[in-house]
MARNU-575995 format. One line per field, with one value per atom (N, C-alpha, C): x, y, z. Coordinates in nm, 4 decimals. Example, Ala and Ser with C-alpha at 12.3 -4.5 7.8 and 13.67 -1.06 7.14 Angstrom:
REM MARNU-575995
px	[1.3190 | 1.2300 | 1.3200 | 1.2850 | 1.3670 | 1.2900];
py	[-0.5690 | -0.4500 | -0.3300 | -0.2250 | -0.1060 | 0.0030];
pz	[0.7800 | 0.7800 | 0.7800 | 0.7080 | 0.7140 | 0.7870];
REM end
This chain:
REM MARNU-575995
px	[8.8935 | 8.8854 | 8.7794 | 8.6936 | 8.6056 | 8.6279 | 8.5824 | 8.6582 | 8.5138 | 8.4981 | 8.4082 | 8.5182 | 8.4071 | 8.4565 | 8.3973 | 8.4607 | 8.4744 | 8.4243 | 8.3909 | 8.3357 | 8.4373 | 8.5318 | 8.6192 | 8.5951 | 8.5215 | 8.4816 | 8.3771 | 8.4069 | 8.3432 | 8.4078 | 8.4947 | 8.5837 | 8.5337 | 8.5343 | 8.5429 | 8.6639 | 8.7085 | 8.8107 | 8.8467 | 8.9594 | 8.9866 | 9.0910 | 9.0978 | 9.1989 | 9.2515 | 9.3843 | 9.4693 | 9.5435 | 9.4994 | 9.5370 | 9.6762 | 9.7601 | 9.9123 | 9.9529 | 9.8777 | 9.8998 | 9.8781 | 9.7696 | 9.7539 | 9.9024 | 9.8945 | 10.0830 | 10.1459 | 10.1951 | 10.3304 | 10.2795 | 10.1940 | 10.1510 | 10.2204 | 10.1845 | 10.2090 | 10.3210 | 10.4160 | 10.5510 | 10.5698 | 10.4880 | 10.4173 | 10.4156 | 10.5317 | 10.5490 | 10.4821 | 10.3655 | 10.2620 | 10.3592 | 10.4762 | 10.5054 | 10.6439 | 10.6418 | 10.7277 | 10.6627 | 10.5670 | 10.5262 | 10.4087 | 10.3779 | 10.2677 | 10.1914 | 10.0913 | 10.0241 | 9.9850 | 9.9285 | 9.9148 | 9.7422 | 9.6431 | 9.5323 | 9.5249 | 9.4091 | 9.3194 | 9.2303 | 9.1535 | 8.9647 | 8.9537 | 8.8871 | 8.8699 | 8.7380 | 8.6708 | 8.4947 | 8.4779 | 8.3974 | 8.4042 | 8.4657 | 8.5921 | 8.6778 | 8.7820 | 8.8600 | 8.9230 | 9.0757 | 9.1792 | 9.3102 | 9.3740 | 9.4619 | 9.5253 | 9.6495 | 9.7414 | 9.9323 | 10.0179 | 10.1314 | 10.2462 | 10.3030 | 10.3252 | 10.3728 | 10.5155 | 10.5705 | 10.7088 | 10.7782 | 10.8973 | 10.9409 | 11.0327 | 11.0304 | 11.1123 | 11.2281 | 11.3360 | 11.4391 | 11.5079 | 11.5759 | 11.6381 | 11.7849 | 11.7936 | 11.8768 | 12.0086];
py	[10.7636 | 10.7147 | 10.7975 | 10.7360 | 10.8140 | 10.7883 | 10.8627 | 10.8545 | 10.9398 | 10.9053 | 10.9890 | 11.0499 | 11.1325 | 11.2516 | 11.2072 | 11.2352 | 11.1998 | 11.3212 | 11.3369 | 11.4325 | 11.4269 | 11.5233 | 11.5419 | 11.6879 | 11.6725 | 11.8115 | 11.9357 | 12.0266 | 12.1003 | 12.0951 | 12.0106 | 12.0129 | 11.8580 | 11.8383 | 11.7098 | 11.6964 | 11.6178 | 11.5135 | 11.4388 | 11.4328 | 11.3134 | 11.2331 | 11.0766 | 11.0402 | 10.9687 | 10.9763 | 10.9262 | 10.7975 | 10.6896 | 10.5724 | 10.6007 | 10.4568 | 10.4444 | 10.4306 | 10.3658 | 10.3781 | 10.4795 | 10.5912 | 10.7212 | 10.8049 | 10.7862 | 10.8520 | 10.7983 | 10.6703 | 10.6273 | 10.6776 | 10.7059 | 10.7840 | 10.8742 | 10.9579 | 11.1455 | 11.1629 | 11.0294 | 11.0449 | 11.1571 | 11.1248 | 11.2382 | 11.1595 | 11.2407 | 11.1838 | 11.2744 | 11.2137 | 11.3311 | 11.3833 | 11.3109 | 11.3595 | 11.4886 | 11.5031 | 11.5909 | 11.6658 | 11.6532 | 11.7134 | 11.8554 | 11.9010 | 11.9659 | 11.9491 | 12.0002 | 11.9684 | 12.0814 | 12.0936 | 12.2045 | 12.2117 | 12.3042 | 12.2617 | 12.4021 | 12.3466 | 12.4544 | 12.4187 | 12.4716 | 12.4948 | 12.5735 | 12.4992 | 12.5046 | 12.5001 | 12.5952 | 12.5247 | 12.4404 | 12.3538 | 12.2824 | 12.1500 | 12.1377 | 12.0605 | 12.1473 | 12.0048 | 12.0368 | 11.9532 | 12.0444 | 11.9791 | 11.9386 | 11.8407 | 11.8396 | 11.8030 | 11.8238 | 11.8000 | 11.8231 | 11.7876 | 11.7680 | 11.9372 | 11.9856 | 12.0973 | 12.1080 | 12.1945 | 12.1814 | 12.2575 | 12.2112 | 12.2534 | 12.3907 | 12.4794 | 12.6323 | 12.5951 | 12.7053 | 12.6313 | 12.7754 | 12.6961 | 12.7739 | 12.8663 | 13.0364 | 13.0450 | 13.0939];
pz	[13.7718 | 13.9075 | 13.9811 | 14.0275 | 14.1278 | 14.3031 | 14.3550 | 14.5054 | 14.5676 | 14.7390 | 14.7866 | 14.8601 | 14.8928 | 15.0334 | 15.1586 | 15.2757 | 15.4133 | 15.4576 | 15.5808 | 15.6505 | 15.7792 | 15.7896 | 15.9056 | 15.9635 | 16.1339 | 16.1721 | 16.0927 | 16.0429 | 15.9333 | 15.7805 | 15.7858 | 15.6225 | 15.5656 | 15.4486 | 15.3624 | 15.3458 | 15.3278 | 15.3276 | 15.1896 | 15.1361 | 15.0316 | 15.0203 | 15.0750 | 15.0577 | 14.9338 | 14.9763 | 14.8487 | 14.8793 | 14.7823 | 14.8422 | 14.8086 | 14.8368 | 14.7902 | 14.6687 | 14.5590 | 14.4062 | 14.3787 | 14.4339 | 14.3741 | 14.3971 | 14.5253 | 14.6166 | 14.4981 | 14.4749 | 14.4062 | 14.2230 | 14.1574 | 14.0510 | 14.0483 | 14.1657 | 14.1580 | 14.1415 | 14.2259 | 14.2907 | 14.4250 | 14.4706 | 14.5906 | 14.7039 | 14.8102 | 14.9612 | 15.0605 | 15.1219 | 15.1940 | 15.3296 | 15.3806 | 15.4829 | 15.4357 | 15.3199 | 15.2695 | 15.1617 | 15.0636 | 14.9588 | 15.0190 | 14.8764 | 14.9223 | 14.7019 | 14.7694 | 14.6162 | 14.5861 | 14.4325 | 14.3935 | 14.3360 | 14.3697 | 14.3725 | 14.2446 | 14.1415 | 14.0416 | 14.0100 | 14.0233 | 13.9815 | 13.8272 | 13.7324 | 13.6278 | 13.5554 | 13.5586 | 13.5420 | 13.6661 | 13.6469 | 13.7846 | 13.7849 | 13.7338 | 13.7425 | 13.8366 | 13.9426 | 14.0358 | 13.9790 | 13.9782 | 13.9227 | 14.0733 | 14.0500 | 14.1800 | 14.1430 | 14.1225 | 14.0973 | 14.2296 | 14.2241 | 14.2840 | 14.2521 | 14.3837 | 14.3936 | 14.3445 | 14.2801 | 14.2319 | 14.4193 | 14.3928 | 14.5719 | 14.5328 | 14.5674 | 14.6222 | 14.6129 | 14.5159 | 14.5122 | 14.5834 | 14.6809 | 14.8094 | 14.7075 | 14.7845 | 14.6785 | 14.8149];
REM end
């Protein structure tokens, strides 16, 4: 899948359509993601959530 970047203020931007969301199983108003840089590949996953003790 290729996707551009947006220009918001001084940051780029990437959105994620709704098939990408329902893929991840990733709810943006509750999730958070998990970002790694690899060579210059950029990973992006579904954050595992803190398990409250």
């Amino acid at each position: 899948m290729k996707k551009y970047l947006t220009k918001s203020g001084n940051s780029w931007v990437m959105t994620f359509t709704k098939t990408l969301l329902e893929l991840l199983e990733l709810n943006p108003e509750e999730d958070q993601v998990e970002i790694e840089v690899e060579g210059k590949i950029l990973k992006i996953s579904k954050a595992q959530k803190d398990v409250e003790q």
